[in-house]
C-alpha positions in Angstrom: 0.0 0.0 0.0 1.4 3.1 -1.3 1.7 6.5 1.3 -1.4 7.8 0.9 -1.7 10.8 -1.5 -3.6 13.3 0.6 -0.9 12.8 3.4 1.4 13.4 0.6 0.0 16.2 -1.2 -0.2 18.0 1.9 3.4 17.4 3.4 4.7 19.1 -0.2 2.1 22.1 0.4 3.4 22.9 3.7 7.0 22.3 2.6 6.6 24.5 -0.4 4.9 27.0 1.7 7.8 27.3 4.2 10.1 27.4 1.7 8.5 30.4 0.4 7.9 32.4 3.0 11.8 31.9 4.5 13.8 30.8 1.5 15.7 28.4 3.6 16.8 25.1 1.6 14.6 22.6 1.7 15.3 19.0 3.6 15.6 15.8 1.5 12.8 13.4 3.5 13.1 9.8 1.8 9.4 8.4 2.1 8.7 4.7 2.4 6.1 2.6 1.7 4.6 0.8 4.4 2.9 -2.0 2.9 4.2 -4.3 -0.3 1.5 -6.5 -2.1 3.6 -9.9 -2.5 2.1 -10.6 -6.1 5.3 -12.5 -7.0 6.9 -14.1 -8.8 6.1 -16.8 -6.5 7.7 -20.0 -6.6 4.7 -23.0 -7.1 4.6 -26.8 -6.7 1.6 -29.3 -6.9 2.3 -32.3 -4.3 3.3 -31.7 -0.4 6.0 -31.9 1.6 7.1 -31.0 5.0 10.6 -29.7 4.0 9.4 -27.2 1.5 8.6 -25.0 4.4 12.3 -24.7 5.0 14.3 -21.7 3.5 17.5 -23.8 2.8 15.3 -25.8 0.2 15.9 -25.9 -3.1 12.5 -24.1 -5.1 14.9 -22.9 -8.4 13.1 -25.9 -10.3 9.9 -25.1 -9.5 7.3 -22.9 -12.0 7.0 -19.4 -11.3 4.0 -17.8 -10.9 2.3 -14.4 -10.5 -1.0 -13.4 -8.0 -1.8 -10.7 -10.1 -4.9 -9.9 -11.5 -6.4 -6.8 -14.3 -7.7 -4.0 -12.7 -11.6 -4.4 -12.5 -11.1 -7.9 -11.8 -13.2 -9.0 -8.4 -14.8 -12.0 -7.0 -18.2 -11.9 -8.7 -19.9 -12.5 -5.7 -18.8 -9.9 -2.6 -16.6 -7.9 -4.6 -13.3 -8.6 -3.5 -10.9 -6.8 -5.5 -7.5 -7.6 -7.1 -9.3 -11.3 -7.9 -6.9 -13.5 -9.6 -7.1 -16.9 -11.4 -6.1 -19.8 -9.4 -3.9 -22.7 -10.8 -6.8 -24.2 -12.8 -6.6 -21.3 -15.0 -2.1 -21.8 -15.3 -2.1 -25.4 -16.5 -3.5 -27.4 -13.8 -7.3 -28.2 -14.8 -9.1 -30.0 -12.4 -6.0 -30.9 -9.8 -7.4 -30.7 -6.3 -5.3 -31.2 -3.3 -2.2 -29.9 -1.8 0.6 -27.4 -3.6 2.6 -24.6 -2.3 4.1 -21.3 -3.0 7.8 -20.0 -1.8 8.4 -16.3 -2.1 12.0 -15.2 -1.0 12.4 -11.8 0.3 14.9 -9.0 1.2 13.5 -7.0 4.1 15.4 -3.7 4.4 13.4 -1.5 6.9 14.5 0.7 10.1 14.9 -2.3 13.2 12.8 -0.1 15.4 9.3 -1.0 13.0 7.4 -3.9 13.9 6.5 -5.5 10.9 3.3 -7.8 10.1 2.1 -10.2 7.8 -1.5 -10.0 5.8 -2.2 -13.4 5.0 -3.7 -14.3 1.2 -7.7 -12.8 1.5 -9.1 -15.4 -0.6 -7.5 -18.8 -0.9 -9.4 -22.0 -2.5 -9.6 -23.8 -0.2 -7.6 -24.0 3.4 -4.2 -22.7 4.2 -1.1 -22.9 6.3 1.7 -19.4 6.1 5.0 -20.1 7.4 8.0 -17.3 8.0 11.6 -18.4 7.3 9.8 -22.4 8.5 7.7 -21.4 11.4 4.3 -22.0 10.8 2.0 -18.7 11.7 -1.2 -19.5 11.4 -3.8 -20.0 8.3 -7.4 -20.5 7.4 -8.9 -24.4 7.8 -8.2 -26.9 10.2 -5.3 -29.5 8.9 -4.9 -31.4 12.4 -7.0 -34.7 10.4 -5.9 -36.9 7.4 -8.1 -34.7 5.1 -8.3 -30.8 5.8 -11.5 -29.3 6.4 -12.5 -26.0 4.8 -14.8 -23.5 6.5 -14.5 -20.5 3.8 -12.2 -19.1 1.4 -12.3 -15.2 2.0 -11.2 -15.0 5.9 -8.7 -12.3 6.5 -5.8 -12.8 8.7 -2.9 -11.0 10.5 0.5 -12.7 11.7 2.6 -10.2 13.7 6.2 -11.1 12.7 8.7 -11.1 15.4 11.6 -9.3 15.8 14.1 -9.0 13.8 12.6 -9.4 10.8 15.5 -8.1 8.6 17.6 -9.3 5.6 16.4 -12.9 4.0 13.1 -14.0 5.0 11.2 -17.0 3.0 7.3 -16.7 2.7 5.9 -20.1 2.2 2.5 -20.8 2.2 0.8 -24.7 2.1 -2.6 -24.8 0.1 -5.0 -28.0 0.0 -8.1 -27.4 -2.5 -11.0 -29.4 -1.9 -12.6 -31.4 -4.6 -15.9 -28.8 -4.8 -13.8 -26.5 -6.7 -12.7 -29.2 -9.7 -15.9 -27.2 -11.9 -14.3 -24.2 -11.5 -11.9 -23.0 -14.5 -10.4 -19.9 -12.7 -10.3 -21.9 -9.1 -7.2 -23.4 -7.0 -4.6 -21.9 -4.9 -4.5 -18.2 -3.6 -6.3 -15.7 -5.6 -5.6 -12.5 -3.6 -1.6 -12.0 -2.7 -0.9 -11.6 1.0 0.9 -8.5 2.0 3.7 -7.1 4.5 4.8 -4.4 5.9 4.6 -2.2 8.9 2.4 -3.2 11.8 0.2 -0.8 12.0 -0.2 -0.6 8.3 -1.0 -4.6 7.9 -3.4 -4.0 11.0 -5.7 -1.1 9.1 -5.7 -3.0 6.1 -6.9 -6.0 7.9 -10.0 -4.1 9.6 -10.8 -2.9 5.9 -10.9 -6.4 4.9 -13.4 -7.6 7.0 -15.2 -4.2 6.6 -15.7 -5.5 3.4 -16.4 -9.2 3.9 -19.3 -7.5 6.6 -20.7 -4.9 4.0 -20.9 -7.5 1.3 -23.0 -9.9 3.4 -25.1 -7.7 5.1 -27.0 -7.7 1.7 -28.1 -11.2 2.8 -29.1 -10.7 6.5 -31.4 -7.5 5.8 -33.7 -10.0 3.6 -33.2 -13.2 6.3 -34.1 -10.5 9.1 -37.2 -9.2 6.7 -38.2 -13.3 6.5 -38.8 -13.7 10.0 -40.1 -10.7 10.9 -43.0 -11.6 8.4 -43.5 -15.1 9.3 -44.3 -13.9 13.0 -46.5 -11.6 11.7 -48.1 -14.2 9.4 -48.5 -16.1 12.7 -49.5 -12.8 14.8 -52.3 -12.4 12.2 -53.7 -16.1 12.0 -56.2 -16.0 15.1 -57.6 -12.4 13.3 -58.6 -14.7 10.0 -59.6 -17.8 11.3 -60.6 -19.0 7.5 -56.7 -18.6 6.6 -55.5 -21.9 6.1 -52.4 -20.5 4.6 -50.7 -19.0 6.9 -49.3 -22.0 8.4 -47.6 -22.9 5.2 -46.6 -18.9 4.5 -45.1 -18.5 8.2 -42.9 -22.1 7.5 -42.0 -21.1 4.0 -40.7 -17.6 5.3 -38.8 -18.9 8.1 -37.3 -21.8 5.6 -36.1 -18.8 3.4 -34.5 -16.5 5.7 -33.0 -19.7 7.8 -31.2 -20.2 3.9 -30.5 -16.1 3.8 -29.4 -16.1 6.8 -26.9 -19.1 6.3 -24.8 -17.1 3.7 -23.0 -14.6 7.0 -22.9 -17.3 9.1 -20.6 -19.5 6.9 -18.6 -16.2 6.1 -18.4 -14.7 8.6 -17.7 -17.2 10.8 -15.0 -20.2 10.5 -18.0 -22.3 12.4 -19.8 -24.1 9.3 -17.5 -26.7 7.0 -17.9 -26.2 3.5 -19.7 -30.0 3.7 -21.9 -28.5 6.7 -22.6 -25.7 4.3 -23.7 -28.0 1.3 -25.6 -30.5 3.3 -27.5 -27.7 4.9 -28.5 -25.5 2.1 -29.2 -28.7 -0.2 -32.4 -29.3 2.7 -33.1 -25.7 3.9 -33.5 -25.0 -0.3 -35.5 -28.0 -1.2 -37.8 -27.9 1.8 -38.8 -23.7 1.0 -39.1 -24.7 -2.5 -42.0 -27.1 -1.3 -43.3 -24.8 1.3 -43.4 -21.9 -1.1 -45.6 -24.7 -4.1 -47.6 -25.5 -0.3 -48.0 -21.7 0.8 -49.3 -20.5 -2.7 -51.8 -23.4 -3.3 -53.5 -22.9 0.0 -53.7 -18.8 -0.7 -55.3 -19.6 -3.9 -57.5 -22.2 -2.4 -56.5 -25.1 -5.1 -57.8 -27.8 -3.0 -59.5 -29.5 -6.0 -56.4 -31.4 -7.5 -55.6 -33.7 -4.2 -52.4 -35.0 -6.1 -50.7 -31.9 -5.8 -49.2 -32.6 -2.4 -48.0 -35.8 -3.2 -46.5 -34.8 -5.9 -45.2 -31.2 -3.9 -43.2 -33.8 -1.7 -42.3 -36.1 -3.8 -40.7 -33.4 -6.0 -38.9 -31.9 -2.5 -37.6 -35.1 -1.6 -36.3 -35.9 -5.3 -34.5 -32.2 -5.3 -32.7 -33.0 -2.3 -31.4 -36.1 -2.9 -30.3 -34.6 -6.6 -28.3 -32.0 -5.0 -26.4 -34.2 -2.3 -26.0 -36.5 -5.6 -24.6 -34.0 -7.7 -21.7 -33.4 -4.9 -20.3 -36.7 -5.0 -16.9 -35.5 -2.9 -19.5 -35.7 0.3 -19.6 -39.4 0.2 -16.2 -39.6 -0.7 -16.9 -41.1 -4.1 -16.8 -40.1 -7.7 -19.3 -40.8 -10.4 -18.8 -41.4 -14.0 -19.0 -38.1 -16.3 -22.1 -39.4 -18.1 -23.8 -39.5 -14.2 -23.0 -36.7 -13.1 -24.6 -34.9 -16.2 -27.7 -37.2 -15.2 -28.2 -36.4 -11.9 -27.5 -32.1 -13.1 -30.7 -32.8 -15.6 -32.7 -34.8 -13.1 -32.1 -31.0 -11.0 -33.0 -29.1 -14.2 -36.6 -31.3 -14.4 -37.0 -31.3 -11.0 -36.7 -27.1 -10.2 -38.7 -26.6 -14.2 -41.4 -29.0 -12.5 -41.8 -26.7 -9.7 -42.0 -23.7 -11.9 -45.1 -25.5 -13.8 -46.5 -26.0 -10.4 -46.4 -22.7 -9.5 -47.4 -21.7 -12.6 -50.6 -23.6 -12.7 -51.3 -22.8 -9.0 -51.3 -18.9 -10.2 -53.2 -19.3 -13.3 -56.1 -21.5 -11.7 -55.9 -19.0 -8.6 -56.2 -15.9 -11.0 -59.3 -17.5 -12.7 -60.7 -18.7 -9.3 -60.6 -15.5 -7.4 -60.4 -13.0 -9.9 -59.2 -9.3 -8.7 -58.1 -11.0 -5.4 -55.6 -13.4 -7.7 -54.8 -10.4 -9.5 -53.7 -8.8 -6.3 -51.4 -11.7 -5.0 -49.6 -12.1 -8.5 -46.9 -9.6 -8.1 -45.8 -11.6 -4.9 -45.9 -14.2 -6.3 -43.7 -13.2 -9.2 -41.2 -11.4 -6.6 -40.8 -14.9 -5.0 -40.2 -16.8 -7.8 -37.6 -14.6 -8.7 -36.0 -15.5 -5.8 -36.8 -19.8 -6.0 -35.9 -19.8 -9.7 -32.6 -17.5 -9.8 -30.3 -20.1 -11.5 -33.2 -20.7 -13.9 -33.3 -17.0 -15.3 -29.3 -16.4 -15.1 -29.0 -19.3 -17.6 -31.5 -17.0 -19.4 -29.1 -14.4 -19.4 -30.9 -12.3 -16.9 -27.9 -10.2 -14.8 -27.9 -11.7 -11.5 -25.4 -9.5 -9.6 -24.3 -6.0 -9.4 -22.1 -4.1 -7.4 -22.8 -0.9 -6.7 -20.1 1.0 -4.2 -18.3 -2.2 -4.8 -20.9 -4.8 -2.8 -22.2 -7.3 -4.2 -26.0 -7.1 -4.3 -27.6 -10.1 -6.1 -31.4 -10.1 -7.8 -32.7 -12.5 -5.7 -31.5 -10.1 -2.5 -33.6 -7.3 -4.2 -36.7 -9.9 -4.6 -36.6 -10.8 -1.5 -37.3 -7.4 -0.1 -39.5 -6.3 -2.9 -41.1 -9.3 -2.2 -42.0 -8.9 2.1 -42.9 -5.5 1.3 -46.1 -7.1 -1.3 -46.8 -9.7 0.8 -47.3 -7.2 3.8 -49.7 -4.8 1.8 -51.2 -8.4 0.6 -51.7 -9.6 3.9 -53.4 -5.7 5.3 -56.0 -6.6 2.0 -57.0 -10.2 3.3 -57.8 -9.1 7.1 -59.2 -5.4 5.6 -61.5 -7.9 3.4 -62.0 -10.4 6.2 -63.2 -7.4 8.6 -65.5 -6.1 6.0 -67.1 -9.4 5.7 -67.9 -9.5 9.4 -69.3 -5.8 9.8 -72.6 -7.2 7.7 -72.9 -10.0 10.2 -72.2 -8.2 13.4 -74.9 -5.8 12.1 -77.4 -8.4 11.3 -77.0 -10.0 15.0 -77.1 -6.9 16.7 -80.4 -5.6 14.3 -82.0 -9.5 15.6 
């Protein structure tokens, strides 16, 4: 990190300024930079071994390679900038497992600065850092036969200790996990680590997880919105006695902002396992697709087709096991190439089901209840923006933007759009339902 240039700019003006006003020679200050972005060249090696921690080691026939990516380049999800390809993109398609990187350095900074180390931001999948063959610290837990992966954006600081002068090897032991084989930019770190004054690693740090923070807060304002409306859902069920739906609407709310809220959790936290994190969303995401089919065909009252449950859970069962199929790694096992592309288009016909579902639920509910189906439509089209997401980005429809440099997704957008229909939906039904019994109050109190 360069000296910032306001600092700068301002040190000049007052030095030209004095200058000026005494005409007294000016003194030569020599500026240093207090952070340096350790993009490379890197020294890189698939395989693992215990004695490439070791700064006497030999690297000089190892490949050479560069963490540096173009300027816009980010994540595509949070936003992280300086994003760079991982190994699968420099000649090592789908290899998952261990390699490591050797950087040799030449500190040359005053002995009275305590230096630091910023560890690699985003990493695929878990990693160990080690200084001159100390280990320091990393991201994952590597005390089993197989690591285990929480996350790969956690920021990290290592204070170096002194002295920290002259040679000084950076080494740093990456395992990928097999989830990351479909990805052709994946593997290895994809943001360099950094070092530099202590102070200066320390800010940078904080604005690190400032962004990791701001780019998941997008997710916990619609999980927060989820529950609030399912307990008013519930709140409002003894008012409407004849609402049969809000049973299903208060579980299908709660099931969606359980999976919103899942997404800070796992990244903010190194609590959830990357397997966890599958596992969980594969069930949390299958059982609010069939509460959402559940919720909407009690609103519209399509009672008439009794094989529409079965079939509602039948579908949510077949989705679940689909997804937990289509991530063979979590049984340990690999499928054949021509499965794997089975069990993706048994997903495809499962989720395009659904959408007829839905569809059909509306339509019939439309022509059923006229201007009251008319009324519920635009909720219903807000939520299935949000169910069928991967459905319209293979359509092409933009699913991500970052404006101010967060990541803020369409389905995060539906979702709020979404509970703010509902809610004026839900102040129609019990404005309606109280209309209904002024008549009959009236007629009681008149006998």
């Amino acid at each position: 990190m360069k000296v910032h240039a306001l600092s700068l700019g301002l040190l000049l003006l007052l030095s030209c300024t004095a200058t000026a006003a005494t005409q007294t020679p000016a003194v030569a200050v020599q500026l240093n930079e207090a952070m340096a972005t350790l993009t490379g060249p890197w020294r890189f090696h698939v395989g693992d071994n215990p004695r490439w921690a070791d700064p006497a080691f030999d690297d000089s026939e190892w490949e050479v390679v560069e963490v540096v990516a173009t300027a816009s380049a980010t994540d595509g999800d949070v936003g992280l900038p300086n994003y760079a390809p991982g190994w699968s993109a420099k000649g090592h398609q789908r290899y998952d497992g261990y390699a490591w990187y050797r950087i040799h350095l030449d500190i040359r900074t005053p002995a009275s600065e305590a230096l630091a180390l910023l560890g690699p931001w985003a990493v695929d999948s878990a990693y160990q850092i080690y200084e001159n063959g100390r280990l320091l610290g990393g991201v994952g837990n590597f005390s089993g036969v197989t690591p285990i992966a929480h996350g790969y954006h956690y920021p990290t600081f290592f204070a170096l200790p002194p002295p920290t002068r002259g040679a000084l090897l950076i080494a740093i032991r990456v395992w990928m996990g097999p989830w990351d084989l479909d990805d052709p930019a994946g593997g290895g770190i994809h943001i360099a680590p950094a070092i530099g004054e202590r102070h200066a690693i320390a800010a940078q740090y904080h604005l690190q997880w400032l962004k990791i923070f701001a780019g998941y807060v997008t997710d916990t304002i619609p999980a927060l919105l989820f529950f609030l409306a399912a307990i008013m859902v519930l709140c409002l069920q003894p008012l409407d006695h004849g609402g049969r739906s809000y049973p299903w609407l208060a579980a299908a709310l709660t099931l969606s902002g359980i999976q919103r809220a899942n997404q800070p959790f796992f990244f903010w936290l190194q609590i959830e396992t990357v397997r966890d994190f599958v596992i969980f969303i594969a069930a949390i995401g299958s059982l609010s697709m069939g509460a959402w089919m559940m919720a909407w065909r009690s609103w519209f009252e399509e009672t008439g087709a009794a094989w529409l449950p079965k079939t509602i859970s039948g579908l949510t069962f077949a989705l679940f096991i689909a997804h937990l199929l289509d991530n063979p790694w979590l049984f340990h096992a690999t499928f054949p190439h021509s499965a794997s592309i089975g069990v993706r288009h048994l997903i495809t016909i499962v989720r395009l089901t659904f959408l007829l579902i839905l569809a059909r639920i509306a339509y019939r509910g439309v022509l059923r209840r006229g201007r009251d189906g008319w009324y519920a439509l635009p909720a219903v089209l807000a939520i299935g923006t949000v169910l069928f997401s991967s459905e319209l980005a293979a359509a092409h429809v933009p699913g991500i933007w970052f404006p101010w440099g967060v990541g803020l997704s369409l389905s995060e957008c539906a979702s709020m759009v979404f509970v703010l229909l509902l809610f004026v939906l839900l102040v129609r039904q019990l404005w309606s339902h109280a209309g209904h019994l002024q008549p009959r109050r009236a007629s009681t109190a008149g006998a």
